[in-house]
SERO-4910 file (N, C-alpha, C, O; in steps of 0.05 Angstrom, whole numbers):
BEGIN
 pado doro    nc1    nc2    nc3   cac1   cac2   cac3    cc1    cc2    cc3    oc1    oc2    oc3
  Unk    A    655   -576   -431    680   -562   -423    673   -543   -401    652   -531   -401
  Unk    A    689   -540   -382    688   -528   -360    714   -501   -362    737   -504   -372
  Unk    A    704   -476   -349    724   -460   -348    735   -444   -333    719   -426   -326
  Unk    A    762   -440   -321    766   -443   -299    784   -405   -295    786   -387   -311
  Unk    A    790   -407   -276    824   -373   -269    834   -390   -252    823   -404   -235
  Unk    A    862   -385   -260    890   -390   -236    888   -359   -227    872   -343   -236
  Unk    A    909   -355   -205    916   -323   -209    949   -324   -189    953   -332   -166
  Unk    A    961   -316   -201    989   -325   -191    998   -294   -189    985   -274   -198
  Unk    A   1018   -294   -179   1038   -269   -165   1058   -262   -192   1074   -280   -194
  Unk    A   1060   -241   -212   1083   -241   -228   1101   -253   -223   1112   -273   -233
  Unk    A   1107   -234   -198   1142   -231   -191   1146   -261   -175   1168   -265   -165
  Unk    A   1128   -278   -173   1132   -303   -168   1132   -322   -189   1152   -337   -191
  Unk    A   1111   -324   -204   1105   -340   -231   1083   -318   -252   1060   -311   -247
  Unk    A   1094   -313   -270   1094   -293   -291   1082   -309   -309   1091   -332   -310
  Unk    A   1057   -302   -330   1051   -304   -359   1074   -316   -379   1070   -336   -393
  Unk    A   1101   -296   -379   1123   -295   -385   1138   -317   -377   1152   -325   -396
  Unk    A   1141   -334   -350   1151   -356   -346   1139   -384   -356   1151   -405   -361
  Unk    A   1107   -377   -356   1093   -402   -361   1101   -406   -395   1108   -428   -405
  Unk    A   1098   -383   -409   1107   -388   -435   1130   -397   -445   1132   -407   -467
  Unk    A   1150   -395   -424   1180   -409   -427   1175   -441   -427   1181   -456   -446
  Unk    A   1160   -451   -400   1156   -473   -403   1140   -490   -430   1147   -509   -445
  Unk    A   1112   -471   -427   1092   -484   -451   1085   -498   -444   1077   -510   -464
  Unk    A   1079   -512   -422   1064   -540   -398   1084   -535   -372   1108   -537   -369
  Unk    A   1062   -529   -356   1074   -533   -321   1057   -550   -301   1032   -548   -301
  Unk    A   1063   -558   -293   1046   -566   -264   1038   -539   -246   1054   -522   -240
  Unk    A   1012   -540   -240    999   -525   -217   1007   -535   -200   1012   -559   -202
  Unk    A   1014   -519   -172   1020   -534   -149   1023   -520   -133   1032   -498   -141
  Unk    A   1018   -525   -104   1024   -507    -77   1006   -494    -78   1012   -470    -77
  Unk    A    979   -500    -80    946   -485    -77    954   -509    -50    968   -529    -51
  Unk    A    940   -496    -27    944   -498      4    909   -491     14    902   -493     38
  Unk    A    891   -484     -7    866   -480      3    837   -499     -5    825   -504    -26
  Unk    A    834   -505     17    812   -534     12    795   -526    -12    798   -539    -33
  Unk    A    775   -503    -11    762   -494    -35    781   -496    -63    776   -514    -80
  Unk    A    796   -482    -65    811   -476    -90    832   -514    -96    837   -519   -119
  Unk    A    837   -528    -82    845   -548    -81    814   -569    -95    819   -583   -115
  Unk    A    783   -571    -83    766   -573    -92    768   -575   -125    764   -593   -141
  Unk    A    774   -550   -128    764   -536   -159    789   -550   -176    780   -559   -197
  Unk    A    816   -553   -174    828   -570   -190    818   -594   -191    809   -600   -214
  Unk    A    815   -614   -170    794   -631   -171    783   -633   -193    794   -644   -212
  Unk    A    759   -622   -193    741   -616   -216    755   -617   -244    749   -636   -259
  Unk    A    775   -596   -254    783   -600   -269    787   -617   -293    800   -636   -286
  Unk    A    781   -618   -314    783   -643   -339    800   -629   -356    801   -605   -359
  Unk    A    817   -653   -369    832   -646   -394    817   -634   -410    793   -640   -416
  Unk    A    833   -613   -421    813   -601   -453    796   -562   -444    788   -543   -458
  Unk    A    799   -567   -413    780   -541   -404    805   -519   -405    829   -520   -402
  Unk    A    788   -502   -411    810   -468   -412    807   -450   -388    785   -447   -377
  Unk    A    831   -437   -380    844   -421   -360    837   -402   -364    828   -400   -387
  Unk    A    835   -383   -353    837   -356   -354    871   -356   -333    871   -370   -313
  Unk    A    891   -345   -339    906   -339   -327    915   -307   -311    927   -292   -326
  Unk    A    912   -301   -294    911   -271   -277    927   -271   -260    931   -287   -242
  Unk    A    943   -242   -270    960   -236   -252    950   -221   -228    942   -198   -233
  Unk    A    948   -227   -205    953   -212   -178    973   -201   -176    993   -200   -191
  Unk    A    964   -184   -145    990   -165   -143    985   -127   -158    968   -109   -165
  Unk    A   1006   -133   -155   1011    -96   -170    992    -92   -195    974    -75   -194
  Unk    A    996   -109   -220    981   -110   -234    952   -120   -241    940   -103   -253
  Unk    A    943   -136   -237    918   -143   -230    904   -145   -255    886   -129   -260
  Unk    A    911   -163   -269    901   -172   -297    900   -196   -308    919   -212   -306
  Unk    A    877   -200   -321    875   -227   -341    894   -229   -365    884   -219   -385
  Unk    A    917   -238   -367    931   -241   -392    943   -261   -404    964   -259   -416
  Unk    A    926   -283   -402    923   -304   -419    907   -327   -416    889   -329   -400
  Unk    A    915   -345   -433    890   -368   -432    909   -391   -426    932   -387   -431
  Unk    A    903   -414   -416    918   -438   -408    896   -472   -410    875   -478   -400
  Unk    A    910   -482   -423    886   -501   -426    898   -531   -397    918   -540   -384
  Unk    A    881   -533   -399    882   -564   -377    898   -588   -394    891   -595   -416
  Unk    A    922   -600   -381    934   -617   -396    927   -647   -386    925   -667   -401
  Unk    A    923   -646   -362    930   -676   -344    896   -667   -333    882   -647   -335
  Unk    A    895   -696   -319    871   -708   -295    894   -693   -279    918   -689   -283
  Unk    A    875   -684   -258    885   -680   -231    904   -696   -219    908   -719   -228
  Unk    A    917   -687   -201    949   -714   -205    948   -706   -164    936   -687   -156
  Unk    A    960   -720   -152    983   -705   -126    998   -689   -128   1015   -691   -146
  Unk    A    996   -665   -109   1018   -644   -113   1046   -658   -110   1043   -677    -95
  Unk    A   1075   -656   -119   1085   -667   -118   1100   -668    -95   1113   -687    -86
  Unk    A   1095   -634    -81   1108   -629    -55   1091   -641    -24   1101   -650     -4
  Unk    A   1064   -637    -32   1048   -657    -19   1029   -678    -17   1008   -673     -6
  Unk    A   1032   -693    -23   1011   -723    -35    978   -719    -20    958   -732    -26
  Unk    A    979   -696      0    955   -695     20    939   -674     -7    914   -676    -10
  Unk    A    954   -655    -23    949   -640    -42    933   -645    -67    930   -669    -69
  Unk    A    922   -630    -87    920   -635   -108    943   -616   -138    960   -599   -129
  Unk    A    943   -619   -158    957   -606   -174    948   -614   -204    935   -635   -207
  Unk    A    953   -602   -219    945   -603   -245    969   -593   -264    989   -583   -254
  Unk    A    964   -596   -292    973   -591   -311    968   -577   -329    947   -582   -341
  Unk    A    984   -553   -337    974   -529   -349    991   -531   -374   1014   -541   -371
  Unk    A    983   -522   -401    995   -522   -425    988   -487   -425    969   -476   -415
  Unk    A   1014   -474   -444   1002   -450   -457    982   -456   -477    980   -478   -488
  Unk    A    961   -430   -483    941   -434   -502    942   -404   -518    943   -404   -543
  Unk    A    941   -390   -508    947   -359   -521    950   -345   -503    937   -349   -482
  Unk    A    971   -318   -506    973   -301   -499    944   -275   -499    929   -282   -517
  Unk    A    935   -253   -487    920   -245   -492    926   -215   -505    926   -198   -488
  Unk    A    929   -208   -529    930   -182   -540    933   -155   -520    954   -144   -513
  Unk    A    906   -149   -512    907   -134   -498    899   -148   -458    882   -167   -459
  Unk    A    906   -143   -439    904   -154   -417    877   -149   -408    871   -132   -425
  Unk    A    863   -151   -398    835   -142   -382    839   -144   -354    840   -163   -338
  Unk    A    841   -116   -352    849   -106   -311    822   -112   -296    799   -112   -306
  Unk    A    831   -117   -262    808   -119   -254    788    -91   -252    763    -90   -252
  Unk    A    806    -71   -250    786    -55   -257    761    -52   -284    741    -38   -284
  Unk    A    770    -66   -301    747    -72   -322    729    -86   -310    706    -80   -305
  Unk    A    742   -112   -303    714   -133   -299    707   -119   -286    693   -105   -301
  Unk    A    706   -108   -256    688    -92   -234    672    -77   -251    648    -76   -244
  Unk    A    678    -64   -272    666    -47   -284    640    -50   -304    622    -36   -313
  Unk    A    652    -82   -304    625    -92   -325    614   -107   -316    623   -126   -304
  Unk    A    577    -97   -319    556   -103   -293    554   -131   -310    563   -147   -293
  Unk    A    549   -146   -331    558   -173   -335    574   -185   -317    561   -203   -307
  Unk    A    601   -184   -308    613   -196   -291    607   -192   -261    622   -203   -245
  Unk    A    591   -181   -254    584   -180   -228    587   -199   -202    591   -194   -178
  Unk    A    582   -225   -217    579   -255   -203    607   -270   -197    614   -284   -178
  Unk    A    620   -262   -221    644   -275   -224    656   -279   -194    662   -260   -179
  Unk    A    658   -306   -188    674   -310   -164    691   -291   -156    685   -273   -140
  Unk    A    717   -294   -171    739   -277   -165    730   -252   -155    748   -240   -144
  Unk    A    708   -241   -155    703   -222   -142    687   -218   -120    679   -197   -110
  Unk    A    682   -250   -113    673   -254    -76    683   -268    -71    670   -278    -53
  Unk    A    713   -288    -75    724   -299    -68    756   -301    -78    768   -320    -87
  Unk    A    768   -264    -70    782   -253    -84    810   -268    -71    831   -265    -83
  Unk    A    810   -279    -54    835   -293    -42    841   -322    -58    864   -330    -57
  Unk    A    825   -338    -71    824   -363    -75    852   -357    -97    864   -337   -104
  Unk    A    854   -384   -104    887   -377   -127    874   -393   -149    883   -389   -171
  Unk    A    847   -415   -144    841   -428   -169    800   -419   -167    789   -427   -147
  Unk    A    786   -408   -181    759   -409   -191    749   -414   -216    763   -407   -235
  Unk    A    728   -426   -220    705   -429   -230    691   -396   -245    687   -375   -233
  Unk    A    689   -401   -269    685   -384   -285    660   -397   -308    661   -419   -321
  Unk    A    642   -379   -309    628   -392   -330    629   -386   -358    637   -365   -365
  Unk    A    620   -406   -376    624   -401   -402    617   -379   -414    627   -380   -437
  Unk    A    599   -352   -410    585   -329   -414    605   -311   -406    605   -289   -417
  Unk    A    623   -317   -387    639   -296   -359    666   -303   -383    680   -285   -392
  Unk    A    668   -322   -387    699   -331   -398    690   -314   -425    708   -299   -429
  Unk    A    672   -310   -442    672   -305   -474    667   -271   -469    668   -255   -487
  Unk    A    664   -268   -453    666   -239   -450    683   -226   -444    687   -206   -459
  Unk    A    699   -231   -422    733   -231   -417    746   -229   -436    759   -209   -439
  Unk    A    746   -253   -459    760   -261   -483    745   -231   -505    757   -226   -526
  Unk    A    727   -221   -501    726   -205   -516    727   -178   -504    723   -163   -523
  Unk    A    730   -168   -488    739   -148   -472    769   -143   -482    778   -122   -490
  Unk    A    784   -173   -480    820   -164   -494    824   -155   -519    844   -143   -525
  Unk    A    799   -162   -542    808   -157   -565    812   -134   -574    821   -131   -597
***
């Protein structure tokens, strides 16, 4: 299993909206790297889901539903399939991870623009216990 962060805009696509759905398509990642990393992607791997923006927090988990598919808006694209998996109790701000010299490596924090990264299984169980 492989484990991954989206990081989407609230006031664009919200925690809160994806839970309405309960399965969405990823789509409209526009960046060769982060387009890469869905790629990669396999059914069964878990999300970290993060809000950017104002708030700037990890607040939930999302599991992989589909193989990588075509975006639907661009066939030149990639896109994926996201199921809800849990909400997270408490959120974990980026000011925590910065804070914890464990996460130091974590992409998202040298490649703070990307919308999809690579997270490792040590980085993800720590996160997950930081919210409890």
């Amino acid at each position: 299993m492989n484990y991954w962060m989206v990081k989407s805009e609230p006031n664009s696509y919200s925690w809160d909206d994806f839970e309405k759905q309960q399965e969405d398509i990823w789509d409209g990642v526009r960046n060769y790297q982060a387009r890469n990393y869905l790629r990669e992607m396999e059914q069964g791997d878990l999300v970290l889901f993060y809000h950017s923006g104002k708030e700037k927090a990890v607040v939930g988990i999302a599991k992989v539903s589909s193989s990588p598919l075509s975006d639907p808006k661009d066939e030149a694209w990639t896109a994926i399939m996201l199921s809800v998996h849990q909400k997270l109790t408490n959120p974990v701000s980026l000011a925590q991870i910065k804070a914890e010299d464990r996460l130091a490596d974590l992409p998202m924090l040298k490649q703070s623009r990307l919308s999809v990264l690579p997270v490792g299984k040590d980085e993800f169980e720590l996160i997950l216990k930081m919210a409890q």
